[in-house]
C-alpha positions as CSV (number, residue, x, y, z in Angstrom):
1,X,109.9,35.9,-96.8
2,X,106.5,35.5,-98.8
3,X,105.9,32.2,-97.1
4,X,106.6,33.5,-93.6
5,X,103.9,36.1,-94.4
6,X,101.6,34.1,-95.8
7,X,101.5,31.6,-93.1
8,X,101.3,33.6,-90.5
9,X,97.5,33.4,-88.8
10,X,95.4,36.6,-89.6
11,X,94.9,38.8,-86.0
12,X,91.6,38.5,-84.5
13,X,88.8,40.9,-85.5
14,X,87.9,43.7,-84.1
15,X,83.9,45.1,-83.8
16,X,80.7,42.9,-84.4
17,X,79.8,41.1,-87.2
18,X,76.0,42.9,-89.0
19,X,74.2,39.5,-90.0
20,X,72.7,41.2,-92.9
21,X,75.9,43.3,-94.1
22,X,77.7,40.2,-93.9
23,X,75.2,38.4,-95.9
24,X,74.9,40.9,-98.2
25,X,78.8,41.3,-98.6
26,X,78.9,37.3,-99.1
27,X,76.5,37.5,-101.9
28,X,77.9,40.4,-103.4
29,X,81.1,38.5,-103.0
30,X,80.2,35.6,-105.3
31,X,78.3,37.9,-107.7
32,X,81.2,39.7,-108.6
33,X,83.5,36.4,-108.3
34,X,86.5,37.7,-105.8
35,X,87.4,33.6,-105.0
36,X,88.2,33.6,-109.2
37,X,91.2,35.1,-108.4
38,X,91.7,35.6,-104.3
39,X,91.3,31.4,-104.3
40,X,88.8,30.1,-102.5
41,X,88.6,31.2,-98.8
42,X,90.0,34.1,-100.0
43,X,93.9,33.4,-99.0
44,X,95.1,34.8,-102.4
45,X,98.4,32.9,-103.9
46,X,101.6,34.6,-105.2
47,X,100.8,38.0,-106.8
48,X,97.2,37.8,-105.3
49,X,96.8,38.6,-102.0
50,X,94.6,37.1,-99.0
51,X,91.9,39.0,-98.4
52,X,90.3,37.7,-95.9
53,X,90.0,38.9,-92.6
54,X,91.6,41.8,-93.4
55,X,90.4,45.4,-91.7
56,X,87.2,46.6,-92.9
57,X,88.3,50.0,-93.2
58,X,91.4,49.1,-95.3
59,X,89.4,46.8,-97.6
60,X,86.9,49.7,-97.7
61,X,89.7,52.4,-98.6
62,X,91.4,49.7,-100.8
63,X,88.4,49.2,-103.1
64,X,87.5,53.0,-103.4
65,X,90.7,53.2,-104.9
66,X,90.7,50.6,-107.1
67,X,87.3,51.9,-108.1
68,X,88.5,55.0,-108.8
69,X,91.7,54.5,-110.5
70,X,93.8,55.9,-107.9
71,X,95.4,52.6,-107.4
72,X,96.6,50.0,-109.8
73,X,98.1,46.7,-109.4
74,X,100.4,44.7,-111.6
75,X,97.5,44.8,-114.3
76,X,94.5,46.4,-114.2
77,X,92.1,44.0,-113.4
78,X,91.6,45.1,-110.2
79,X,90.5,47.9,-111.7
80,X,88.3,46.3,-114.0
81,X,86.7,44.5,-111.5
82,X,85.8,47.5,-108.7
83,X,84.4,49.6,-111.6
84,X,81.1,48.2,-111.1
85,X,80.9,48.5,-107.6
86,X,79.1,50.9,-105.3
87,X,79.6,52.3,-102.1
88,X,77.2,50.2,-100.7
89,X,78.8,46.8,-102.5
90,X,82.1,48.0,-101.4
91,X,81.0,48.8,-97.4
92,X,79.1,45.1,-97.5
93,X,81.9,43.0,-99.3
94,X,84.3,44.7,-96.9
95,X,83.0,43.4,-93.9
96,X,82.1,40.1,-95.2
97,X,85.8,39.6,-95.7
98,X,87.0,41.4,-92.4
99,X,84.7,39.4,-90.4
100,X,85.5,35.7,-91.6
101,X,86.4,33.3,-88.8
């Protein structure tokens, strides 16, 4: 079932891509190393899901969460890693990764 999921095409985006949010999302992106773990191009593998071109609003919601300890996944280096974000990191990263093509 995984591998029917995972090769499945992401659906096309919806809303317009902010040159500068999505810049700033890319560099925050690589700051805080997201491709370490989601692979490069963000497709995840296995336990680690594909991120990209996901919907802003549920990467948004996802990261608050992780963030804030109200969501945990098979470790907590999720966790770990959203602690240091802000809103602000959160809201650009988010669309960086919604709005891949």
């Amino acid at each position: 079932i995984a591998a029917f999921f995972t090769a499945m095409k992401p659906p096309p985006q919806r809303g317009t891509r902010d040159p500068d949010r999505y810049a700033e999302g890319s560099a925050n992106a690589i700051k805080n190393e997201c491709a370490k773990c989601h692979m490069p191009g963000y497709t995840g593998d296995r336990q680690i899901p594909r991120i990209i071109s996901q919907r802003e609003d549920y990467l948004r919601k996802t990261l608050q969460a992780y963030r804030d300890n109200k969501r945990r996944g098979i470790d907590d280096s999720m966790n770990a890693a959203a602690s240091r974000l802000t809103d602000t990191d959160i809201a650009a990263i988010a669309h960086y990764l919604a709005h891949q093509e």
